[in-house]
C-alpha positions in Angstrom: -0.7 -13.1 -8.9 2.2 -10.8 -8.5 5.4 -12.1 -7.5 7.2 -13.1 -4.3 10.6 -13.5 -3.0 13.1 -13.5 0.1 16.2 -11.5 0.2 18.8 -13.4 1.7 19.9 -11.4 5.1 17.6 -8.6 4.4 13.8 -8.0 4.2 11.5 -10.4 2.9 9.5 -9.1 0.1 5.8 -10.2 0.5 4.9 -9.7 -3.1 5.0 -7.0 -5.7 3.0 -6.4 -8.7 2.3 -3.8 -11.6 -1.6 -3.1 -11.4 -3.1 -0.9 -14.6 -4.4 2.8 -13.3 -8.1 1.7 -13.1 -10.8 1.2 -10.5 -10.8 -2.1 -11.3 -7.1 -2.9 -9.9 -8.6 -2.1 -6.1 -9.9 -5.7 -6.0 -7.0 -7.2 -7.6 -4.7 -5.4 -5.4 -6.6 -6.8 -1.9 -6.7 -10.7 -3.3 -2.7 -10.0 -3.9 -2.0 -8.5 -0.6 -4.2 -11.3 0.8 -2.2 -14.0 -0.9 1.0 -12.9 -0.1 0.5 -12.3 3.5 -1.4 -15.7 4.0 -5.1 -15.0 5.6 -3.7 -16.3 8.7 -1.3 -13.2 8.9 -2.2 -11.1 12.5 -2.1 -7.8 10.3 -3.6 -9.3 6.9 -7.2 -7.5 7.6 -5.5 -4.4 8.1 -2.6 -4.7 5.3 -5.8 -5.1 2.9 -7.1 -2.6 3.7 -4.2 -0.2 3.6 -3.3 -1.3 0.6 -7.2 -0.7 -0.8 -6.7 2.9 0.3 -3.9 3.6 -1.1 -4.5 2.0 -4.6 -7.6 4.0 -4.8 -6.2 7.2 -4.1 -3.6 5.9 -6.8 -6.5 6.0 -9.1 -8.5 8.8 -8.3 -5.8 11.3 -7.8 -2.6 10.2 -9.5 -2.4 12.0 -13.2 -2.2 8.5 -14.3 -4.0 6.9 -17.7 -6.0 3.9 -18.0 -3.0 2.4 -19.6 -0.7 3.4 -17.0 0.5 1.2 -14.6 0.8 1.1 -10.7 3.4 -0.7 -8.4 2.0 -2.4 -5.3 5.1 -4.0 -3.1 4.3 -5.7 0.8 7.9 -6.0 2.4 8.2 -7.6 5.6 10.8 -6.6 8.0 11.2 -7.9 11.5 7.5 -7.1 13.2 6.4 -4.3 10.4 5.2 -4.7 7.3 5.3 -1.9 4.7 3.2 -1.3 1.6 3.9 1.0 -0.6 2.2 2.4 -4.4 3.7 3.7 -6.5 1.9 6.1 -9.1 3.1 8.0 -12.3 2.6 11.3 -9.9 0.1 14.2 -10.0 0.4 17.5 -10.4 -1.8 18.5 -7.0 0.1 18.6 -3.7 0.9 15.8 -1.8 -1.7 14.0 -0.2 -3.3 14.7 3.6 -5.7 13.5 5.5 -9.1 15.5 5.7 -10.7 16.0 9.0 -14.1 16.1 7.1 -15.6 12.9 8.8 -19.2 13.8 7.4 -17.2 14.1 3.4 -18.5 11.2 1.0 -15.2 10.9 -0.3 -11.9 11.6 1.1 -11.8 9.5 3.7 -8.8 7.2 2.7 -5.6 8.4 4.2 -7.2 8.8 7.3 -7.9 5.4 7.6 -4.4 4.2 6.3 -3.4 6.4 9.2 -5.8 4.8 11.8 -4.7 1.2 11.0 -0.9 1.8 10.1 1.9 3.1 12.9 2.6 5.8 10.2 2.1 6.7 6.2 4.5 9.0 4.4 4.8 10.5 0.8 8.5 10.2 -1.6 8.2 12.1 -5.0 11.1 10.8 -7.4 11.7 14.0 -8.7 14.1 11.8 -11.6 10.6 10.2 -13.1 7.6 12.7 -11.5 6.6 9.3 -9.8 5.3 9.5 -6.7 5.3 6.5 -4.1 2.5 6.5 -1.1 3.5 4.0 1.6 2.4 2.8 5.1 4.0 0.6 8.1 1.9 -1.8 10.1 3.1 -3.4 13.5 2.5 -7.1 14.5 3.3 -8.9 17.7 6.6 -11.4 17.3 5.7 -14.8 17.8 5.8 -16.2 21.4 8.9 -18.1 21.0 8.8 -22.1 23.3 8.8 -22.4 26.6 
């Protein structure tokens, strides 16, 4: 599994991992999001999920290779959690949702938007990268009586 580590007076980083540029790397990256968060997490279900989405679009529309890799991070910060991918870029526009509910395909954004507060796109115009990420909300913990 990827790694995991707190950042003393900062945000806790959930996990992070490098993930090769293949279909194959969607499951891998749902059994790391799901061990880092814990399956007891309120958002884990939907974190998964997210982070499925946005691997695959990774994948299927990053100008990546086979033997290029991908960067997953989960970074927890007060009540959000953020996941972000990170992809060697593509040469197509950035990435939108399509309204085209009856599509076969294309349907992955839209659902990172459904489940997350909000998604964004950051091209690092240094490296043609380009990083996909999403914030999802949970409830603070009832604190004692």
């Amino acid at each position: 599994m990827g790694s995991t580590e707190q950042i003393t007076g900062g945000p806790a980083v959930s996990g992070g991992v490098l993930l090769p540029c293949v279909r194959e790397s969607v499951a891998r990256a749902r059994l790391e999001v799901r061990g880092w968060l814990g399956s007891t997490h309120p958002v884990v279900d939907d974190a998964v999920l997210a982070a499925s989405e946005l691997v695959t679009n990774a994948v299927v529309h990053s100008a990546a290779k086979p033997d290029d890799l991908l960067e997953l991070t989960v970074t927890a910060v007060r009540d959000l959690i953020y996941i972000a991918v990170t992809d060697p870029g593509s040469v197509a526009d950035e990435p939108c949702v399509r309204p085209d509910q009856d599509g076969e395909h294309g349907r992955g954004l839209l659902i990172v938007q459904h489940v997350s507060l909000g998604w964004g796109v950051r091209d690092h115009s240094r490296t043609g990268r380009r990083t996909v990420w999403c914030a999802l909300s949970f409830p603070a913990p009832l604190s004692g009586p």
